[in-house]
PAGULUM-647741 format. One record per residue (C-alpha): residue number from 1; z, y, x; residue in three letters. Coordinates in steps of 0.25 Angstrom, whole numbers, plus 2048, in hexadecimal, padded with zeros to 3 digits. Each point is the difference from the previous one (the first is absolute). Layout:
NUM;Z;Y;X;Ala
...
***
This chain:
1;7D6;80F;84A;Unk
2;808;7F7;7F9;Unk
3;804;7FF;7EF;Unk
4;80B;80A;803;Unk
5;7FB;80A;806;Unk
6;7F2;7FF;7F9;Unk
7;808;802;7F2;Unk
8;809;80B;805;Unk
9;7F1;807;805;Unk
10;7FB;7FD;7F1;Unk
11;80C;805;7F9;Unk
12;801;80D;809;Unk
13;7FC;80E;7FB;Unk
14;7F7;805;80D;Unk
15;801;811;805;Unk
16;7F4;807;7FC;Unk
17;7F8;804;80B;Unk
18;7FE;80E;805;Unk
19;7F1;7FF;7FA;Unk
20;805;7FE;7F2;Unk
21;80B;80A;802;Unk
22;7F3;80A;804;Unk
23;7F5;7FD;7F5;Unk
24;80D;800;7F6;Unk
25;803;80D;804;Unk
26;7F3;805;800;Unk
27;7FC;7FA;7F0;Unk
28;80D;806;7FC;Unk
29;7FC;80F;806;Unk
30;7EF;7FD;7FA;Unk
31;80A;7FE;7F1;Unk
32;808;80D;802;Unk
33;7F3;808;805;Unk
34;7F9;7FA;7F3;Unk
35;7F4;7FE;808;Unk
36;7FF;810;801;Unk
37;800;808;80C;Unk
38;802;80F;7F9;Unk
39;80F;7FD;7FD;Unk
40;808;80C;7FF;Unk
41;80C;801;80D;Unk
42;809;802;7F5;Unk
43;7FC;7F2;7FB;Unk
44;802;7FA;80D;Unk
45;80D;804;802;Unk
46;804;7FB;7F2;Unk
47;7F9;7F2;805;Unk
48;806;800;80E;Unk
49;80E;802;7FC;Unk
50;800;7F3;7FB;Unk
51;7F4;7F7;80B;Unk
52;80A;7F9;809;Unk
53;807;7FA;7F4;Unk
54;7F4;7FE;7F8;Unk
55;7F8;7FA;80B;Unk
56;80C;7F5;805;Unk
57;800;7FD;7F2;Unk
58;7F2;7FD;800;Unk
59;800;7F8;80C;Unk
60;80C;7F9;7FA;Unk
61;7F8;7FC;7F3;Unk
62;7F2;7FD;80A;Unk
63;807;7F5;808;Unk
64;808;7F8;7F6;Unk
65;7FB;7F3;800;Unk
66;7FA;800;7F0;Unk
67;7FA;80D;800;Unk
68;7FB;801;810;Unk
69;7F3;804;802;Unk
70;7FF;802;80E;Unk
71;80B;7F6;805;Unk
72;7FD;7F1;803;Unk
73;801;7F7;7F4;Unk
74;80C;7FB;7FA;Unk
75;802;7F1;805;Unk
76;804;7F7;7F6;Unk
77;80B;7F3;802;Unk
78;7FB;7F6;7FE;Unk
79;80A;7F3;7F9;Unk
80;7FC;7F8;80B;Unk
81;805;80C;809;Unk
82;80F;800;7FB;Unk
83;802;7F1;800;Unk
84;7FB;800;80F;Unk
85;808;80C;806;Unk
86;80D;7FA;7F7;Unk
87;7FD;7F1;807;Unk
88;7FF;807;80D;Unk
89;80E;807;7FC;Unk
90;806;7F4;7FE;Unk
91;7FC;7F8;80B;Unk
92;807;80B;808;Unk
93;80D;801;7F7;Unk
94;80D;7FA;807;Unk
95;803;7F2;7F7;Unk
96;80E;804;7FC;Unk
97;80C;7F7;7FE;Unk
98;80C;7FF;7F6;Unk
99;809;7F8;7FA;Unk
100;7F9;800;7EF;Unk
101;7F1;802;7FF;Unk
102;7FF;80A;7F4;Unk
103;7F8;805;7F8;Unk
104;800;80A;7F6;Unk
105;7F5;804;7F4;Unk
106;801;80B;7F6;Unk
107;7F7;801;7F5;Unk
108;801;80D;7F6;Unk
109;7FD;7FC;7EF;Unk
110;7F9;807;7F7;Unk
111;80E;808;7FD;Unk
112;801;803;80F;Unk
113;80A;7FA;803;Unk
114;801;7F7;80B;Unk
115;803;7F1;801;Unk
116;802;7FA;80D;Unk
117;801;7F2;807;Unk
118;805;7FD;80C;Unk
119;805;7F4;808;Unk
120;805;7FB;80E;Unk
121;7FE;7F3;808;Unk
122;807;7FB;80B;Unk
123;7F6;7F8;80A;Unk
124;809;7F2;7FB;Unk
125;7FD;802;7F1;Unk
126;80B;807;7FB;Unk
127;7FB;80B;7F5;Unk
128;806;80A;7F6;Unk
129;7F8;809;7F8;Unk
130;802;80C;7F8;Unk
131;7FA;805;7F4;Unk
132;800;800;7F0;Unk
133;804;7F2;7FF;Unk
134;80B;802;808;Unk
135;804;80D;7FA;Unk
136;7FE;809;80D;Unk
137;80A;7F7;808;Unk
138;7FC;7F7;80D;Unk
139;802;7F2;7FD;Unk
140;7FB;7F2;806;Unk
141;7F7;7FB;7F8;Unk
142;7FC;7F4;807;Unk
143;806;7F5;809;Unk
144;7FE;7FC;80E;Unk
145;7F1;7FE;802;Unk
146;7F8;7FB;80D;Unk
147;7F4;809;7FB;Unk
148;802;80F;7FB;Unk
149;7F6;807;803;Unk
150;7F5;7FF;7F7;Unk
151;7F2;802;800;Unk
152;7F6;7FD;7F3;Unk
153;804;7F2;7FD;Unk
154;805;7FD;80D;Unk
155;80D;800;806;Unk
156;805;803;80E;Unk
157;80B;800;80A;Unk
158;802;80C;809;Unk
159;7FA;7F9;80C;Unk
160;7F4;7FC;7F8;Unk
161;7FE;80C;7FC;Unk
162;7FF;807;80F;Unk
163;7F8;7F4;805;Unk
164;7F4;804;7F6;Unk
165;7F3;801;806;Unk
166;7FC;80E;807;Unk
167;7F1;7FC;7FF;Unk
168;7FA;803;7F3;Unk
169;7F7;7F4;7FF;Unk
170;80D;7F8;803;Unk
171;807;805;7F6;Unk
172;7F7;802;7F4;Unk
173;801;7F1;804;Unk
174;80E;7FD;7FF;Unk
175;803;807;7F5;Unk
176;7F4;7F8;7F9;Unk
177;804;7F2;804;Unk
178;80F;805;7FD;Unk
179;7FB;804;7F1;Unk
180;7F7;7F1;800;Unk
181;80F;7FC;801;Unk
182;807;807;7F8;Unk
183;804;7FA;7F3;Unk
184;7FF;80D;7F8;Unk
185;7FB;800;7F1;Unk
186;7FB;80D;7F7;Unk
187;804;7FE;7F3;Unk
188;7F1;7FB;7FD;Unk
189;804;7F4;80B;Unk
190;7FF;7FE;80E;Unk
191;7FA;80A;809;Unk
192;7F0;801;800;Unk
193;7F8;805;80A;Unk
194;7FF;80D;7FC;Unk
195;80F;801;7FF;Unk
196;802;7FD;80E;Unk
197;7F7;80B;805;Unk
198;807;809;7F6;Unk
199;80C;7FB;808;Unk
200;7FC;800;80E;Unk
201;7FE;810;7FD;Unk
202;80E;800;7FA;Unk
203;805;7FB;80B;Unk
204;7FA;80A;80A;Unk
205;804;80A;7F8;Unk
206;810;7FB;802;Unk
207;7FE;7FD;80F;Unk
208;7FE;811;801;Unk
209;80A;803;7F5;Unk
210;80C;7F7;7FE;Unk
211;802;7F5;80A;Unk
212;805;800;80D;Unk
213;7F3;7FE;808;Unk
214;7FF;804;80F;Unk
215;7FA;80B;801;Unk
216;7F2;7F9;807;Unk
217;800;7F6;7F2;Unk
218;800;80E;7F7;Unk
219;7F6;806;809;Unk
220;7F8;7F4;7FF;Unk
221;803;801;7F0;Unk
222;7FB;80E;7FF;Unk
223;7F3;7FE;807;Unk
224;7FD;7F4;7F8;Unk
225;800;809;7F3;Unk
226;7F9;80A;806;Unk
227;7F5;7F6;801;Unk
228;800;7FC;7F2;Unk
229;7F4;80B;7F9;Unk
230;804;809;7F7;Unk
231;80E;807;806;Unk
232;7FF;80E;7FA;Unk
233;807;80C;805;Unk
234;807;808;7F4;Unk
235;803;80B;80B;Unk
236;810;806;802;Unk
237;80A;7FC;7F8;Unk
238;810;800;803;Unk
239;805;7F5;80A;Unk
240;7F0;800;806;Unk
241;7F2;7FD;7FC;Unk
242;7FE;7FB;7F2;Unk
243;7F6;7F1;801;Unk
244;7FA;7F9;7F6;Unk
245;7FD;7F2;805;Unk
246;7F5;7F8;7FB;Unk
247;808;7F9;7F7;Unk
248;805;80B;7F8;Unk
249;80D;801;808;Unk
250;805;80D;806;Unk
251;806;802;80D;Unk
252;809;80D;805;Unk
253;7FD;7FF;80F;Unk
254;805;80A;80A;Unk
255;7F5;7FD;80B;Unk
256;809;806;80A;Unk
257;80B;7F6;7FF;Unk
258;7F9;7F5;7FB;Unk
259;80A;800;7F5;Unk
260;7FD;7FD;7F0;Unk
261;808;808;7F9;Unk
262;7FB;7FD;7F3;Unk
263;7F9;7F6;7F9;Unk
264;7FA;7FA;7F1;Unk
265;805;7F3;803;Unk
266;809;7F8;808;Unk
267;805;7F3;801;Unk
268;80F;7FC;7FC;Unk
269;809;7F8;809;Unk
270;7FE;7F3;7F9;Unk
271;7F0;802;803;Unk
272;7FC;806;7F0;Unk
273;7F7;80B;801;Unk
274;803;80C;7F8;Unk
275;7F6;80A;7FC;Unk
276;806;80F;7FD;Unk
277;7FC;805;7F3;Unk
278;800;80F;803;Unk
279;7F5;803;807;Unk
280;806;80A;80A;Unk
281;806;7F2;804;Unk
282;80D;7FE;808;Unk
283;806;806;80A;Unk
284;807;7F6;80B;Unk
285;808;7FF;80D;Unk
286;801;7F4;808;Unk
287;807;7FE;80C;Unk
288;80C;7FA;808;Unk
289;80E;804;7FC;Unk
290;80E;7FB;806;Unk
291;806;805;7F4;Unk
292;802;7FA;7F2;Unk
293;806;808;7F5;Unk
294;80C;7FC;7FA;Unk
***
C-alpha cells in the first residue's frame, strides 16, 4: 500500500458491520422495554411505531467514529503521514509549462480585508509584480537577471533549479554548500550556523510551495520535512490539511495533489523571507501561466 492509498484508508469513514447493526438494535429494544418484560401491548405499539427510525438512529450514533463502541478505532494521521502521501503526489503530478512562472499570495488583516502579492518570471529574468507598492497594477520591477528564482539566500536560474538533486542526502547537501556560499547577512551580520539551518528548512519549504521545482525535487522536498520531528497534524481545514512544522511554520497541504495551498511563510523573488502575521496565514497559488495582465 503506498502513502496514497494508505492515507485515503486513514481518512475513510468504514460501514458498520451487520454485528453492530444487530447488538445496536437489540440495546436500543432492552431501553424501550426498560428492562421489564410485563409491558402493556398498548405500550408496545406506542414504542414500535417509531423502532425502525429510532434503531437506524442509534446505529448511526454507535458507528461514528468519536463516539463508536463497537467499531474499530479511529485511525489518527499522522503529520508525517500527509507530508509523504503529498511528496508521493507530487512526484506523480505532470511538470507543467508556461511562458511566466506566477505566483500569488493572499494574506486577510485583522480588518478582514485581504492584501495580496503576486508576481511573474519569465525563465531569462524578466519580472513584474503586483501588489500595494504598485498600487494593484502588474509592473516590472526588475531588470534582466541571469538568476531569478530565488531560494533563502541563494539565487538560481531555471536550469539550476530543475538540475537539483532528487536524492535527499544530496541535496540537504547542496543546499548546505550553496548557503556556506552565499553572502547573505541578518541584520545582527553574516549568517551563523544556526541561520543556515533555519534556512536550509526555508528553503524546503519554497521548493514544495513557490518555485518551479520538478516534480521529483518537490517530492524529495516534502519527504525531507516529513523527516524533520515534530510535524504536527491540525487536522481539516480549507485547501487541505492544516501542519505545523517544527519550526513553528504552517503548511496547507492537500495530500492528494501534492499541492500547498497555503502557508505562514514564504520566500519573496529576491530571496527575503517573509513571515505572515495572521495566524490563519496565507493563502497562495503557484503555477505556470502564458498570460500577463495588462
Amino acid at each position: 500500500m503506498n502513502d496514497l492509498q494508505t492515507l485515503r484508508a486513514a481518512l475513510a469513514v468504514d460501514e458498520p458491520s451487520q454485528d453492530v447493526i444487530d447488538r445496536s438494535r437489540h440495546r436500543l429494544q432492552n431501553r424501550i422495554r426498560g428492562g421489564r418484560t410485563s409491558q402493556r401491548r398498548t405500550g408496545w405499539l406506542i414504542a414500535g411505531a417509531g423502532l425502525t427510525a429510532a434503531a437506524a438512529a442509534a446505529v448511526a450514533i454507535a458507528v461514528m467514529p468519536a463516539a463508536s463502541v463497537d467499531g474499530p478505532p479511529v485511525q489518527t494521521v499522522s503529520g508525517q503521514q500527509i507530508l509523504l502521501a503529498a511528496a508521493t503526489a507530487a512526484e506523480r503530478s505532470p511538470e507543467g509549462s508556461g511562458t511566466y512562472w506566477h505566483v500569488k499570495v493572499t494574506e486577510a488583516d485583522a480588518a478582514a480585508a485581504a492584501s495580496e502579492y503576486e508576481y511573474w518570471i519569465k525563465p531569462d529574468g524578466q519580472s513584474w509584480m503586483r501588489g500595494a507598492k504598485t498600487g494593484g497594477k502588474v509592473m516590472p520591477i526588475k531588470a534582466l537577471s541571469a538568476t531569478p528564482f530565488s531560494l533563502v539566500a541563494v539565487d538560481l536560474t531555471l536550469e539550476q533549479l530543475r538540475a537539483l538533486p532528487t536524492d535527499p542526502d544530496a541535496l540537504k547537501a547542496w543546499i548546505a554548500e550553496a548557503l556556506e556560499r552565499s553572502d547573505a547577512r541578518t541584520s545582527a551580520g553574516k549568517f551563523t550556523a544556526s541561520d543556515r539551518e533555519q534556512a536550509a528548512f526555508q528553503s524546503l519549504i519554497s521548493l514544495v510551495s513557490t518555485l518551479p521545482a520538478t516534480p521529483e525535487v518537490r517530492a524529495t522536498a516534502f519527504r525531507m520535512i516529513a523527516a524533520y520531528p515534530g510535524v504536527e497534524n491540525l487536522g481539516t481545514v480549507p485547501g487541505g490539511q492544516g501542519l505545523v512544522l517544527p519550526t513553528g511554520e504552517r503548511l496547507v497541504v492537500d495530500p492528494a495533489t501534492g499541492r500547498v495551498n497555503g502557508t505562514s511563510v514564504f520566500v519573496t523573488m529576491d530571496g527575503a523571507v517573509y513571515k505572515v502575521a495572521n495566524p490563519a496565514g496565507a493563502r497562495i497559488n503557484a503555477e505556470w501561466t502564458d498570460t500577463l495582465p495588462e
